[in-house]
N, C-alpha and C positions, 0 to 999 in steps of 0.2 A: 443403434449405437454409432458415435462418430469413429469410425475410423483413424483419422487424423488426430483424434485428439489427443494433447501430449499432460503430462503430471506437472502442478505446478502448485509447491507446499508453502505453507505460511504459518506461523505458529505467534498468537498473541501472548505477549509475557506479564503485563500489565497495562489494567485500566486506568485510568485518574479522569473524573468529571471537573470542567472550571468552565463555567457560567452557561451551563446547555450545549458543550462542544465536550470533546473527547479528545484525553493523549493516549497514545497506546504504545508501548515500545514493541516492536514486530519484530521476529527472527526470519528470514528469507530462508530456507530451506533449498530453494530452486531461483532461480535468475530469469523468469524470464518478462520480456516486455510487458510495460504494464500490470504487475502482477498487483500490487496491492492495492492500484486503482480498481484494476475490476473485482477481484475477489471481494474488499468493502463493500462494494457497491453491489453487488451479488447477493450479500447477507443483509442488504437496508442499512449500510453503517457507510456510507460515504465519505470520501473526506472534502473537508469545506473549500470551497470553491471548484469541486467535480462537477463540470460540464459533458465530456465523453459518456462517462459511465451511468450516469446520474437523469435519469429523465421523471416527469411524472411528481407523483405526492411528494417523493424523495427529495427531490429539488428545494435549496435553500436559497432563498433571494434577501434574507435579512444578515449576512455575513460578510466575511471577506469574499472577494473577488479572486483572489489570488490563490492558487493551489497550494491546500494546507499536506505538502509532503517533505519534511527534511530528515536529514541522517544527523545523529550525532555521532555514531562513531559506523565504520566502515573497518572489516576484514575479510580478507579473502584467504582461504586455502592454499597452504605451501602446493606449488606444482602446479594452480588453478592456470588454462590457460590467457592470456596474457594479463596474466598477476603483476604490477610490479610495487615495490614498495611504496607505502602512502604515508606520508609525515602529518 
């Protein structure tokens, strides 16, 4: 067992399929580096344009190029530390 190793949660809230790619809205549970890069890419569910995590059969070369990861909305916990207000 690693020693070092630390807990690091994710919780998917919905799917949506659009044209052989995947949306998924993700709740972070935990913050840390990386996390839903490797975690997808852990379960075979990479996201489009994952090079780090992404080797082997998994690998997409008929897609975008470009790291399919954005936020639509972001909040952090009152007291979180360096929380500050997001507009």
């Amino acid at each position: 067992a690693d020693t070092d190793a630390v807990v690091a949660s994710l919780v998917v809230e919905d799917v949506r399929e659009f044209n052989s790619y995947f949306e998924v809205d993700i709740l972070l549970e935990t913050g840390r580096t990386h996390q839903i890069r490797a975690q997808l890419s852990h379960v075979g569910c990479p996201l489009v344009g994952e090079t780090l995590y992404c080797r082997g059969a998994l690998a997409r070369s008929d897609g975008p190029t470009r790291l399919g990861l954005h936020a639509y909305s972001l909040r952090f916990a009152e007291g979180s530390p360096g929380a500050k207000e997001c507009s």
